[in-house]
DRENDOVEX-542988 format. One record per residue (C-alpha): residue number from 1; residue in one letter; x, y, z. Coordinates in Angstrom, 3 decimals. Layout:
% DRENDOVEX-542988
   resi   resn         c1         c2         c3
    NUM      A          X          Y          Z
...
//
This chain:
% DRENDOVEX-542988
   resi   resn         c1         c2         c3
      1      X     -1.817     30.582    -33.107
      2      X     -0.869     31.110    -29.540
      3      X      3.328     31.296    -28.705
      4      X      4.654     29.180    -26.170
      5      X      4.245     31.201    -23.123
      6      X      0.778     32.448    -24.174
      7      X     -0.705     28.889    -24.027
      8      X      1.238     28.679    -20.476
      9      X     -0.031     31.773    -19.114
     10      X     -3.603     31.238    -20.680
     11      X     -3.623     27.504    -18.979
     12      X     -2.623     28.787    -15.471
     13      X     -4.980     31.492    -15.192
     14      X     -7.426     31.065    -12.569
     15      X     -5.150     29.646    -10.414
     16      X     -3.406     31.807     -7.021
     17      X     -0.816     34.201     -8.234
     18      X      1.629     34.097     -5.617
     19      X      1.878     30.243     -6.016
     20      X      1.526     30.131     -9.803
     21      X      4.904     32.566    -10.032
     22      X      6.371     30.405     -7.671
     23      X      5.523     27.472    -10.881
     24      X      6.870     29.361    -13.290
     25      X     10.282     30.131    -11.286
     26      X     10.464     26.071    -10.936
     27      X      9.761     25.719    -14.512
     28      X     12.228     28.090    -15.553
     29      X     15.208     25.564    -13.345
     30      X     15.482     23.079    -16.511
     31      X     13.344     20.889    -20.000
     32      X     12.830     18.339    -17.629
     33      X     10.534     21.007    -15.144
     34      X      9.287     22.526    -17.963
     35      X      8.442     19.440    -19.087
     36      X      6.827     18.706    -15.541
     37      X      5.126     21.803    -15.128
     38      X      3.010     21.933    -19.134
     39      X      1.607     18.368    -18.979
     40      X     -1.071     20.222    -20.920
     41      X      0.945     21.364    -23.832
     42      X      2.227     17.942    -24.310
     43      X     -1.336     16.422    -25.191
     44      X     -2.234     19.679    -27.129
     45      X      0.211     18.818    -29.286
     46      X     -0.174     14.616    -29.242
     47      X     -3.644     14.974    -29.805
     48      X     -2.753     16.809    -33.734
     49      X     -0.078     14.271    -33.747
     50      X     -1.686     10.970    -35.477
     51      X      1.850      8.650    -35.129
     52      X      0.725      6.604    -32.154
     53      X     -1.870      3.994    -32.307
     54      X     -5.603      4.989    -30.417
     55      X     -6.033      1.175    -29.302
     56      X     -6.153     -0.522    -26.868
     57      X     -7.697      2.479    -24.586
     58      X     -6.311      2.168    -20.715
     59      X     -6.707      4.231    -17.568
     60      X     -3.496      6.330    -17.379
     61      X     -2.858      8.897    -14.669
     62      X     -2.236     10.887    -17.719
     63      X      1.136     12.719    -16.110
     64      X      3.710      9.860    -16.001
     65      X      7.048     10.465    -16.005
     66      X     10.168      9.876    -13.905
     67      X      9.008     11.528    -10.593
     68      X      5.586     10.505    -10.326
     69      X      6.150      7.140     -8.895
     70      X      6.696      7.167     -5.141
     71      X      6.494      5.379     -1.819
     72      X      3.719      5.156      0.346
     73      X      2.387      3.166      3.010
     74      X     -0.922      1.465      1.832
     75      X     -4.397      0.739      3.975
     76      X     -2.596     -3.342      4.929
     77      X      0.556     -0.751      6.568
     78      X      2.922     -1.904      4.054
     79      X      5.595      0.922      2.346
     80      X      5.159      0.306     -1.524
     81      X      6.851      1.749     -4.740
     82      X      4.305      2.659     -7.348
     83      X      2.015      5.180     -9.552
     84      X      1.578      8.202     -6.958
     85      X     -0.426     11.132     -8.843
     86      X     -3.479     10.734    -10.760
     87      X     -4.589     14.071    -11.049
     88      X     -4.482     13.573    -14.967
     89      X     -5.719     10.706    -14.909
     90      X     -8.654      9.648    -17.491
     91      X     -9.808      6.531    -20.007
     92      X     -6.908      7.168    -23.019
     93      X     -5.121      5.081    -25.561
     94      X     -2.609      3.326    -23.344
     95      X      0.802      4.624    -25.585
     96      X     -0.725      8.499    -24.945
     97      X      0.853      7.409    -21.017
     98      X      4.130      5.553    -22.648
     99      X      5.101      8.252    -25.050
    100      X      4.600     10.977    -21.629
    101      X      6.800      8.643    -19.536
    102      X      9.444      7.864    -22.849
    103      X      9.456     12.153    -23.265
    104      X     10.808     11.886    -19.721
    105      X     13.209      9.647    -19.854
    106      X     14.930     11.430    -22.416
    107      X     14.087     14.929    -21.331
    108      X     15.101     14.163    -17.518
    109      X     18.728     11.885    -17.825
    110      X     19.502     14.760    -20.799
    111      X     19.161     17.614    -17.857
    112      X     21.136     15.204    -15.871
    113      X     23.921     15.586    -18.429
    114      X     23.444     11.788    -19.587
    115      X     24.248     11.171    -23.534
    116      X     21.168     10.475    -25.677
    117      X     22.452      7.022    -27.145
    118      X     22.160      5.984    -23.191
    119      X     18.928      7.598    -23.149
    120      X     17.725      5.505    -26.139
    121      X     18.855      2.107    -24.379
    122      X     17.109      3.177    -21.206
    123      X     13.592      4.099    -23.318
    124      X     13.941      1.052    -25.172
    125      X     14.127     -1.012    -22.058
    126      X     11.517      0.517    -20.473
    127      X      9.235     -0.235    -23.359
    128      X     10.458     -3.998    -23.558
    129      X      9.532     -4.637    -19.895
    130      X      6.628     -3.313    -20.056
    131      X      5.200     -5.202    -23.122
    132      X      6.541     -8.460    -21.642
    133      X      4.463     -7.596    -18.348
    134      X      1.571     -6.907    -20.330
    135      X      2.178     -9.604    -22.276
    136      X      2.506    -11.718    -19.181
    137      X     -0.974    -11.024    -18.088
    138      X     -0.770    -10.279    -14.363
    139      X     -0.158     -7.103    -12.463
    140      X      2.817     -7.090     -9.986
    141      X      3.448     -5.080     -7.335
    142      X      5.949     -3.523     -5.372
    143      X      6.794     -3.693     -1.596
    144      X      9.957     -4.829      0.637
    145      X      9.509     -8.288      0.140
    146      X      9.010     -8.349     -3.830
    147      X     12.088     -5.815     -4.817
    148      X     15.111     -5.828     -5.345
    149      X     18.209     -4.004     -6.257
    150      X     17.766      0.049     -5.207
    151      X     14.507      0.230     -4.484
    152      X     14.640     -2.731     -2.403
    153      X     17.501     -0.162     -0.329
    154      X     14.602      2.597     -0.775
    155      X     12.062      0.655      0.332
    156      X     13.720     -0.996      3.065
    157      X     15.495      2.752      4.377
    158      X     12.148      4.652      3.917
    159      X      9.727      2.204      5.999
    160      X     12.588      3.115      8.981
    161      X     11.143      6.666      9.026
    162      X      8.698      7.647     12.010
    163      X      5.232      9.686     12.214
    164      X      6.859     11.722     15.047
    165      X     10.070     12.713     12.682
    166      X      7.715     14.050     10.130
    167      X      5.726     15.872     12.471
    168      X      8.899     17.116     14.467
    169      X     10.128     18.285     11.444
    170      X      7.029     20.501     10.416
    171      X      6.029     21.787     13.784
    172      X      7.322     24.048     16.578
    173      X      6.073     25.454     19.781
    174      X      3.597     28.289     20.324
    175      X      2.175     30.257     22.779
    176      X      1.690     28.211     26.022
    177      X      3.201     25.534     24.275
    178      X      0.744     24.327     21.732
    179      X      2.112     22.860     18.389
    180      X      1.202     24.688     15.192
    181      X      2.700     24.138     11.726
    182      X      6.265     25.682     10.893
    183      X      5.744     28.193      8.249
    184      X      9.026     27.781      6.747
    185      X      7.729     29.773      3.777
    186      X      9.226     26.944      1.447
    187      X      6.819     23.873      2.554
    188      X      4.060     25.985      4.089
    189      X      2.595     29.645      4.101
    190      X      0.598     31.342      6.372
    191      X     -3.317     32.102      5.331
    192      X     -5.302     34.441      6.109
    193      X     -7.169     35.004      9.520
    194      X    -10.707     34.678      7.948
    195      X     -9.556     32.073      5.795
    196      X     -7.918     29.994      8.284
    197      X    -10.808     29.891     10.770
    198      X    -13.068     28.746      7.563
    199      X    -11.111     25.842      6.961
    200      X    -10.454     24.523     10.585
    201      X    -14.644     25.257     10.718
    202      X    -14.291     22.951      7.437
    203      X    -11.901     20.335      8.857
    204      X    -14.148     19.480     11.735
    205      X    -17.285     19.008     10.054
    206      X    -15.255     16.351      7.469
    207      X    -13.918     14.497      9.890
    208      X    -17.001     13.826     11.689
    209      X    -18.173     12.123      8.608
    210      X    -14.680     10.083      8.390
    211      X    -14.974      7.017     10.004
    212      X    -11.107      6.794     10.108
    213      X    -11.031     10.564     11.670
    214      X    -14.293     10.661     13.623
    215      X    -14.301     11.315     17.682
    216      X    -10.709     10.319     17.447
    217      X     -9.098     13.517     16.152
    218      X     -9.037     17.579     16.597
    219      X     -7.697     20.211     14.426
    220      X     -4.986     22.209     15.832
    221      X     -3.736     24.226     12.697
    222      X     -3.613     24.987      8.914
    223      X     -1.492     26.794      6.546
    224      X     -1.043     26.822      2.737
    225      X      0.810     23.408      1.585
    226      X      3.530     23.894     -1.363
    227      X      4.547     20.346     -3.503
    228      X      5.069     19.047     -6.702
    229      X      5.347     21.631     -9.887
    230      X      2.415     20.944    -12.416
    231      X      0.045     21.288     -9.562
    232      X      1.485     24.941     -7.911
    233      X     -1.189     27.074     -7.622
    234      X     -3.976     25.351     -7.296
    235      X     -5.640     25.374     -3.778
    236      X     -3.711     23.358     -1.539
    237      X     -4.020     22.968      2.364
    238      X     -2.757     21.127      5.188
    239      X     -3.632     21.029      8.380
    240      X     -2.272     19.582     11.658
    241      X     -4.487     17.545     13.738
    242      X     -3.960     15.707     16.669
    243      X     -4.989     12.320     18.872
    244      X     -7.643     12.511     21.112
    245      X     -7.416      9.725     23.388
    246      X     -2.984     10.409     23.040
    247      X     -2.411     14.072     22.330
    248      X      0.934     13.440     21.731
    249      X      0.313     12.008     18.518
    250      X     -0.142     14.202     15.928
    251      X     -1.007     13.987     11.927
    252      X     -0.749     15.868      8.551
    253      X     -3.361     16.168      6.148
    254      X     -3.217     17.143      2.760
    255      X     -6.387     19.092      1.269
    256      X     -5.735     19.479     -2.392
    257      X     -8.092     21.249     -4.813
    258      X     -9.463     19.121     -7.581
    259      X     -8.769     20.683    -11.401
    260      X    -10.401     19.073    -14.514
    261      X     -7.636     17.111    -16.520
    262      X     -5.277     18.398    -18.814
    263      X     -6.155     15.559    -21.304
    264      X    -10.297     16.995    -21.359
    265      X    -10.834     17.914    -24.551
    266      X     -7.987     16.288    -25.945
    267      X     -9.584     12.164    -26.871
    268      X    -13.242     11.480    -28.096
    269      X    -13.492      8.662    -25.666
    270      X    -16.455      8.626    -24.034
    271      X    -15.764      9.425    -19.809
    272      X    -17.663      8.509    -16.990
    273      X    -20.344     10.869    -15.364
    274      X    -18.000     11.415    -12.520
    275      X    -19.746     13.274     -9.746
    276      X    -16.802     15.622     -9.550
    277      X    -13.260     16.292    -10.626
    278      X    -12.012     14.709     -7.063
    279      X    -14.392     11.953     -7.804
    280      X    -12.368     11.163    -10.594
    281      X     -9.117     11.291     -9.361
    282      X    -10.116      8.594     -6.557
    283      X    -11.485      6.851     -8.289
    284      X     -8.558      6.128    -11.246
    285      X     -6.219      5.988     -7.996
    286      X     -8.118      2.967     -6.577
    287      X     -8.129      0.874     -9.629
    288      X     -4.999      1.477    -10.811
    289      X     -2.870      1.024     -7.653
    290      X     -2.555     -2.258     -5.856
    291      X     -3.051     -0.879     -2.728
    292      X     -4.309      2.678     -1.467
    293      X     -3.239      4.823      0.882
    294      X     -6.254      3.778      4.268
    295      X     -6.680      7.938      4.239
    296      X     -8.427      9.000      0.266
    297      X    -11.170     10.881      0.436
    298      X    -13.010     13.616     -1.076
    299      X    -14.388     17.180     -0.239
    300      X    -16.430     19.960     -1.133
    301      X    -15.109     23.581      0.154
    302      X    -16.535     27.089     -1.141
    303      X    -17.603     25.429     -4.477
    304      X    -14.400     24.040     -5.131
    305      X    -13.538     20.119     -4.819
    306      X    -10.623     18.500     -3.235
    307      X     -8.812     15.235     -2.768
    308      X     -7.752     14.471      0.943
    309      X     -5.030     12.346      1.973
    310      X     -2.266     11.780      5.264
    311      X      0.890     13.159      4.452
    312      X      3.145     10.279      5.544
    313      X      6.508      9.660      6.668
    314      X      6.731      6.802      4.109
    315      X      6.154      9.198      1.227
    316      X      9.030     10.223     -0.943
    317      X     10.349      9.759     -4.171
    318      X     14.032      8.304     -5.572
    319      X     16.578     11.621     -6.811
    320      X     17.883     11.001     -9.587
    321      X     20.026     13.445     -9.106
    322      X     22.061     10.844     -6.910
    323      X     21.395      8.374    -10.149
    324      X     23.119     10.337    -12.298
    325      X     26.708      8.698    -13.050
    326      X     25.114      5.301    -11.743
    327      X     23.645      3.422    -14.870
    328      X     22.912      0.374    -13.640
    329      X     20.365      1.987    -10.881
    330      X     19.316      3.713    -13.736
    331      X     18.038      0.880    -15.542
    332      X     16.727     -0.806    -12.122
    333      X     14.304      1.872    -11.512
    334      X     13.096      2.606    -14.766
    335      X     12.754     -1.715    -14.642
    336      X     10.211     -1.004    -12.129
    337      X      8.353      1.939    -13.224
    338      X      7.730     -0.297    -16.690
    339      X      6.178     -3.249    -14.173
    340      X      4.189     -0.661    -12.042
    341      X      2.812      0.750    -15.360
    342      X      1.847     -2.066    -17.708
    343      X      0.342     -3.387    -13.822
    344      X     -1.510     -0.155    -13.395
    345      X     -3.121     -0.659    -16.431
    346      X     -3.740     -4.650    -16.197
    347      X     -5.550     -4.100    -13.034
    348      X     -7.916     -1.530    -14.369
    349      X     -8.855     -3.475    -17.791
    350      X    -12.441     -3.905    -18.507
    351      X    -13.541     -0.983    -16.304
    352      X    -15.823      1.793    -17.530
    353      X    -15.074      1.180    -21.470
    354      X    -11.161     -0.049    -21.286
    355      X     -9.604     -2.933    -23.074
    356      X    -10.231     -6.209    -21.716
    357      X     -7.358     -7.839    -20.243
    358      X     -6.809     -9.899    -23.386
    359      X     -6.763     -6.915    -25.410
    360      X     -3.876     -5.682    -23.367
    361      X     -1.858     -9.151    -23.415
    362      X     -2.291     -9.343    -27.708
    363      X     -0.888     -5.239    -26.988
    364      X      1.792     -6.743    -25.232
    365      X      2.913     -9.609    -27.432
    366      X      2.763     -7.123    -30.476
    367      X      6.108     -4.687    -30.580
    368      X      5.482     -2.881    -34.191
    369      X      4.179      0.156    -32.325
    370      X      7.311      0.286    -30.169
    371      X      9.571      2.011    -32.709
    372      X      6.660      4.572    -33.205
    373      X      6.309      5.332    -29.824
    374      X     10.068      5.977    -29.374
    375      X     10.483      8.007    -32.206
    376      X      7.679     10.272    -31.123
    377      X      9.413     10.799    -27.991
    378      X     12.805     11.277    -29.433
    379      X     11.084     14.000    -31.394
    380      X      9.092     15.513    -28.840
    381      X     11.784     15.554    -26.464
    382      X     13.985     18.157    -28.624
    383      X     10.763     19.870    -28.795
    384      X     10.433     20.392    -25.121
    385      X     13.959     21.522    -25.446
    386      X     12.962     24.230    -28.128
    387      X      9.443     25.337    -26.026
    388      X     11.966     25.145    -22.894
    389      X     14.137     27.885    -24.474
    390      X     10.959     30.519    -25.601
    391      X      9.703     29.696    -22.457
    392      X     12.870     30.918    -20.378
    393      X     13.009     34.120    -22.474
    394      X      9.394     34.828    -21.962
    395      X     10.315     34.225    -18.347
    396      X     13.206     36.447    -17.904
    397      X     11.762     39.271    -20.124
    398      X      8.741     39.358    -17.174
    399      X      5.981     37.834    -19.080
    400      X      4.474     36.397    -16.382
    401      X      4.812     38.640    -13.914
    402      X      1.485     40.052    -14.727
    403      X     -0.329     36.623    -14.373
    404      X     -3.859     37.184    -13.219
    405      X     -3.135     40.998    -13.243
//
């Protein structure tokens, strides 16, 4: 059987080396990055595990936990709070995405030095809002109008921020005063010449089949994009393109390569016949949020498939890091993230072989499999603690130095 940092190293081959060392660095910070960064060792190891119950089956974006809810502006232009990454995503018993999102709970407020007994309360709440919004039988949703407490203040503060303070802040001026992408070397990295020219060739032919993009835009630059930490080092690009008709307006786009799941392999449910991995990912995106992003599309370049989206000002995430010694925010957010879940997976019932709606609602009125789903992730979570730890000395011994080598 393959140690801890084997099955790491043998997952993340393939990928780019430079950015796949920068993954392991962030990995190595803390459980709770490990814990970001191996969302393929966790369901490795559920799928031996046979303590959680297989019914009813849900779409899950297969990676929750505490980070991967965010803000975003949606196609009707209003900022909402909600599911953001679906990269996982795939048809799954619906407690394989609770037990993920209960892991982090504990895993992330223990690496922010919070006691496990608080920990507990804040898993067991989660679960208990979640059933009742299940049990409830409609999906909610989350903008200015509808929250309240700290994300309300999130909300409200984030759908302040302006395109031209996202683009000031990623561009500067070059020869004859054009503006290219900052390569700060911690957001974005240079590519190479051949490389670059390739994908501005690429960018133009896509957006002449975007009806959003089409005679109204023009590349102006691309660079290498850097975000998240389960995702570094896959292909990621983003380029800078600007208004036609107003060529002082200017927009990001994100161009990120499309890997299979880290939960294939790991169910016997039957999946669709997607067309391709970014097929997939769109397509679990669109059903499970309330509202999309108006810019989600898919593309094919040099045999590999990406997922393309505007990087917006509106996008961001709550810290907390700033949570930490502030319970009752605690217990706000996590409030939420139970609604947006048990939502997420009420608006997608009855598609492509999941529960029906009822299903979910009898789910939701039942709590015996609450106390198994906490448990697992009381246990798990010392085990991400324990991989953490093998991990870190595998790390500092230089283990993965010679990734891909």
């Amino acid at each position: 059987m393959l140690n801890i940092a084997q099955r790491v190293k043998e997952f993340n081959t393939g990928r780019v080396p430079a950015y796949t060392a920068m993954k392991y660095q962030m990995m190595a910070e803390n459980p709770f990055r490990f814990l970001r960064g191996t969302c393929h060792l966790f369901y490795e190891d559920l799928q031996k595990s046979d303590a959680l119950p297989l019914y009813p089956l849900s779409w899950i974006c297969g990676d929750l936990h505490l980070e991967n809810f965010g803000t975003y502006k949606g196609d009707n232009r209003l900022v909402y709070f909600d599911l953001n990454d679906f990269d996982e995503g795939v048809l799954a018993p619906a407690v394989w995405e609770l037990a993920r999102m209960v892991t982090s709970i504990y895993t992330g407020l223990d690496s922010l030095g919070i006691k496990k007994k608080e920990s507990t309360r804040v898993a067991g709440l989660f679960l208990e809002k979640y059933s009742s919004t299940l049990a409830n039988g409609k999906s909610r949703y989350i903008e200015p109008r509808t929250a309240d407490g700290i994300v309300q203040s999130f909300l409200e503060k984030i759908s302040e921020r302006k395109q031209k303070e996202l683009i000031r802040g990623r561009t500067e001026s070059g020869k004859g005063g054009k503006v290219l992408l900052r390569i700060d070397r911690i957001r974005f990295f240079p590519l190479e010449k051949t490389l670059k020219k390739e994908l501005m060739t690429h960018l133009q032919a896509w957006m002449k089949e975007e009806p959003l993009m089409n005679k109204r835009y023009e590349g102006m630059d691309c660079a290498f994009r850097i975000a998240g930490t389960g995702s570094l080092g896959q292909k990621r690009y983003v380029f800078l393109v600007r208004q036609i008709k107003d060529p002082q307006k200017y927009l990001l786009i994100d161009m990120k390569q499309a890997l299979p799941s880290s939960l294939t392999g790991r169910t016997n449910i039957t999946q669709p016949s997607w067309t391709s991995e970014a097929e997939r990912i769109v397509a679990i995106q669109q059903r499970m949020q309330n509202v999309c992003p108006a810019l989600l599309d898919t593309c094919r370049f040099k045999d590999d498939d990406y997922v393309v989206k505007e990087l917006q000002p509106t996008a961001d995430k709550i810290d907390f890091m700033l949570l930490r010694d502030r319970y009752n925010d605690i217990e706000c957010v996590v409030d939420d993230m139970a609604l947006l879940t048990a939502s997420a997976q009420l608006r997608s019932a009855g598609r492509q072989g999941a529960s029906l709606p009822d299903e979910l609602i009898a789910f939701g009125n039942d709590h015996h499999w609450q106390k198994g789903v906490l448990d697992y992730a009381t246990a798990y979570s010392e085990q991400v603690k324990k991989d953490y730890k093998e991990y870190f000395t595998a790390y500092k011994s230089g283990y993965f130095q010679t990734q891909n080598k």
